[in-house]
C-alpha positions in Angstrom: 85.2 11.0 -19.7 87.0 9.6 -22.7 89.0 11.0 -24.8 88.1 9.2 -29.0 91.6 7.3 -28.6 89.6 3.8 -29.5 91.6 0.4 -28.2 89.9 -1.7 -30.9 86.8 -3.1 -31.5 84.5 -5.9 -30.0 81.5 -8.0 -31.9 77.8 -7.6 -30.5 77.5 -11.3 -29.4 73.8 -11.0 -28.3 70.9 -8.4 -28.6 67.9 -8.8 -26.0 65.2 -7.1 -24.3 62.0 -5.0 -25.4 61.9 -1.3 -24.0 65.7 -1.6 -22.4 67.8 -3.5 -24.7 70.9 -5.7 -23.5 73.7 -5.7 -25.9 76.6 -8.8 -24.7 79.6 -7.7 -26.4 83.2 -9.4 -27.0 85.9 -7.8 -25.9 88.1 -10.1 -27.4 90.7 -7.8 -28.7 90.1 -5.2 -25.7 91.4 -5.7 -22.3 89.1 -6.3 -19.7 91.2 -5.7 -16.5 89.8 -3.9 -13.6 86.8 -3.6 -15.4 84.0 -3.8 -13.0 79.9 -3.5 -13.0 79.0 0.2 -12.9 81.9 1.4 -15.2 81.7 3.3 -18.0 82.5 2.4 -21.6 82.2 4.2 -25.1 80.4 1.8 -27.7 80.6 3.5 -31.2 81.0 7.0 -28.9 78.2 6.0 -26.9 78.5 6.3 -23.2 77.1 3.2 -21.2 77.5 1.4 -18.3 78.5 -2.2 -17.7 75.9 -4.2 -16.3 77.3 -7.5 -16.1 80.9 -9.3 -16.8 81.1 -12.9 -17.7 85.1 -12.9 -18.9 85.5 -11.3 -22.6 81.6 -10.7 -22.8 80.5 -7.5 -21.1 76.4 -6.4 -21.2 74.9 -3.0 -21.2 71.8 -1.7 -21.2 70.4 0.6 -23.5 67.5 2.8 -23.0 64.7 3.9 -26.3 66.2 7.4 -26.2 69.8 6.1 -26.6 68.4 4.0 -29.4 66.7 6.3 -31.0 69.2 9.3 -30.9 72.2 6.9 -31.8 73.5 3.9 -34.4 72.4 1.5 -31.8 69.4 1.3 -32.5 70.3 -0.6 -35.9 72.8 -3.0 -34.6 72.4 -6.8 -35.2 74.3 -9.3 -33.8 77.1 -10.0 -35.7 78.3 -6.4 -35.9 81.5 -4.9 -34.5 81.6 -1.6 -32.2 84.1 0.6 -31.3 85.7 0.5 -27.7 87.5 2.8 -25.2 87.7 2.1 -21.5 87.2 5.2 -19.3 89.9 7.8 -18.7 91.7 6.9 -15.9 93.8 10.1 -13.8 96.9 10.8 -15.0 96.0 9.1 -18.2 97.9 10.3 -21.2 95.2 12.3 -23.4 96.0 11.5 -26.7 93.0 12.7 -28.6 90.2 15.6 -27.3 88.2 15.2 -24.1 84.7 13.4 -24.9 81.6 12.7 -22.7 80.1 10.2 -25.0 77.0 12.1 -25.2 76.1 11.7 -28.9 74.6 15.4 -30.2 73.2 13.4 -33.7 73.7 11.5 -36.6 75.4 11.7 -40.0 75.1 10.0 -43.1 78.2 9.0 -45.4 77.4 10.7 -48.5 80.7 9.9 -50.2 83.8 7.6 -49.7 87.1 8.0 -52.0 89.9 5.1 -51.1 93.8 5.3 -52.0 96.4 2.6 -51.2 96.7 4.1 -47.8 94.2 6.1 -46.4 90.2 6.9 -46.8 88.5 10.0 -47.1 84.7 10.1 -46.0 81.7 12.9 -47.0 79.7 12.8 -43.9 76.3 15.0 -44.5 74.2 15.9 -41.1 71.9 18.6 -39.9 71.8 22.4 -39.4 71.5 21.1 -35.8 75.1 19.6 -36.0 76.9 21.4 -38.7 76.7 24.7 -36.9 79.4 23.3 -34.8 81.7 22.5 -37.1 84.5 23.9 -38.3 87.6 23.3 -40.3 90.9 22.1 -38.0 88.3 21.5 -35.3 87.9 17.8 -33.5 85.0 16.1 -33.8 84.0 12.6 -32.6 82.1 10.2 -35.3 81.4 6.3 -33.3 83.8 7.3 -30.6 87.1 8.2 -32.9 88.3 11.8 -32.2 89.4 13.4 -35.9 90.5 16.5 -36.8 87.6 18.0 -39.6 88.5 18.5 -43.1 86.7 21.0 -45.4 83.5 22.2 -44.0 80.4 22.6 -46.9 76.8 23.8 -46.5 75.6 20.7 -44.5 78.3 18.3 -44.9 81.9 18.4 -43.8 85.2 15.6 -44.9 87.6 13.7 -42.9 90.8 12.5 -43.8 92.0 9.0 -42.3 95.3 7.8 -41.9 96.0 3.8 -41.9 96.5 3.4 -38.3 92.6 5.0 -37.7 91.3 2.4 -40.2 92.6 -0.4 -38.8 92.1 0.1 -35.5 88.6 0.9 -35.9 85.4 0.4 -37.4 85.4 3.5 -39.7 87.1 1.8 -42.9 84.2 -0.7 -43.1 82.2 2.4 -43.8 80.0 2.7 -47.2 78.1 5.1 -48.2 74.7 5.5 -46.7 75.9 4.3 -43.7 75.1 6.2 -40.3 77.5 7.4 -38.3 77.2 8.9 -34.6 78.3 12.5 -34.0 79.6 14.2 -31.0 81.1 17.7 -30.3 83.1 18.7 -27.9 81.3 20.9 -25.4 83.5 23.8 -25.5 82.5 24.4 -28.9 78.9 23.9 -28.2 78.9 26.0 -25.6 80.7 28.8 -27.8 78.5 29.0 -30.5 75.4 28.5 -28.2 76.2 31.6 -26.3 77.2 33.6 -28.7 73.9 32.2 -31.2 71.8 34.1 -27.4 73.6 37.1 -27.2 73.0 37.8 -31.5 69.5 36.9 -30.6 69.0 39.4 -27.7 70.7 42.2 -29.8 68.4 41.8 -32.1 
C-alpha cells in the first residue's frame, strides 16, 4: 500500500527487454535504505516490484499489460518518475490509502500557471470520470490530490508549490498523459450502487 505522499523523483537510467521490459532507475534523491529485492515501489503511481539493487539504481520489471494500461509504456531513458517507498506500520498517512493499481489514463487538456501554483485540466473517460467527484482524492502518477471542479468528462486540480517541486507534475504540458487511480472505496461505491439501479430496472 502507499499512500500518494511522493519522496521525490528518480531518472530512468536504462530501458531493456522485449515482452517484459526492465526499467534501471536512479534513486538519487530518494533513500534507498532497507530496500530489498521483492519490495514494492510506486513509479509514476504504478505498483512494481524491485528486481535488482545495484546502490542508487534499482530495476523493475514491467509486464505488456502494465505498459499498455499505464504512462510507462512511453518512457525513454532520460525521463524522471515519481517515487514512494511502501507504507511501513505505524507509518504516518499523510495523503489517502493507494494500491498503485492504475484504473486509466488522462490527458492534460489545459494548464494555467501563476507565480505560485499550477492548475491542470485533466480530460479521461466515462470509465474514469464516473468516479469522480468534487473534494474527493484522486491519484494522478502516484500524487494523492484533492479534485477540483468536476465537468462532463474532464475534472481540475489545484497545485500548491510544495506538490510541484517535489514531483513530476509541474513539468506537465498539455497533451501529456497522465496515470489515474481511484481509491477503492469510491469504486466500490459507485459500482454497487451502478448493480443495484441496474437490477431495479
Amino acid at each position: 500500500m502507499f499512500t500518494g505522499i511522493v519522496a521525490g523523483t528518480g531518472k530512468i537510467s536504462s530501458i531493456s527487454g522485449d515482452n517484459v521490459i526492465r526499467f534501471v532507475i536512479d534513486f538519487a534523491s530518494v533513500s534507498t535504505d532497507g530496500l530489498v529485492t521483492g519490495a514494492s515501489v510506486s513509479v509514476d503511481g504504478v505498483c512494481l516490484t524491485v528486481v535488482e539493487i545495484h546502490p542508487s539504481k534499482i530495476s523493475f520489471d514491467a509486464i505488456p499489460e502494465t505498459l499498455e494500461k499505464t504512462t510507462l509504456g512511453s518512457k525513454k531513458v532520460g525521463d524522471s518518475v515519481n517515487l514512494e517507498r511502501a507504507l511501513k506500520m505505524g507509518d504516518e498517512l499523510g495523503g489517502h490509502l493507494l494500491s498503485g493499481h492504475i484504473i486509466g489514463m488522462g490527458k492534460i487538456s489545459n494548464r494555467i500557471e501563476g507565480e505560485e501554483n499550477l492548475d491542470l485540466m485533466i480530460d479521461c473517460s466515462e470509465k474514469i470520470i464516473k468516479f469522480v467527484q468534487e473534494k474527493g482524492y484522486i491519484a494522478i502518477d502516484g500524487i494523492s490530490l484533492t479534485i477540483g471542479d468536476v465537468q462532463q468528462d474532464s475534472f481540475a486540480l489545484h497545485l500548491i508549490p510544495e506538490t510541484i517541486s517535489l514531483t513530476t507534475i509541474g513539468s506537465k504540458r498539455i497533451g501529456d498523459t497522465v496515470n489515474i487511480e481511484i481509491d477503492s472505496m469510491t469504486q466500490t461505491i459507485v459500482s454497487t450502487v451502478e448493480r443495484i439501479l441496474e437490477a431495479r430496472s
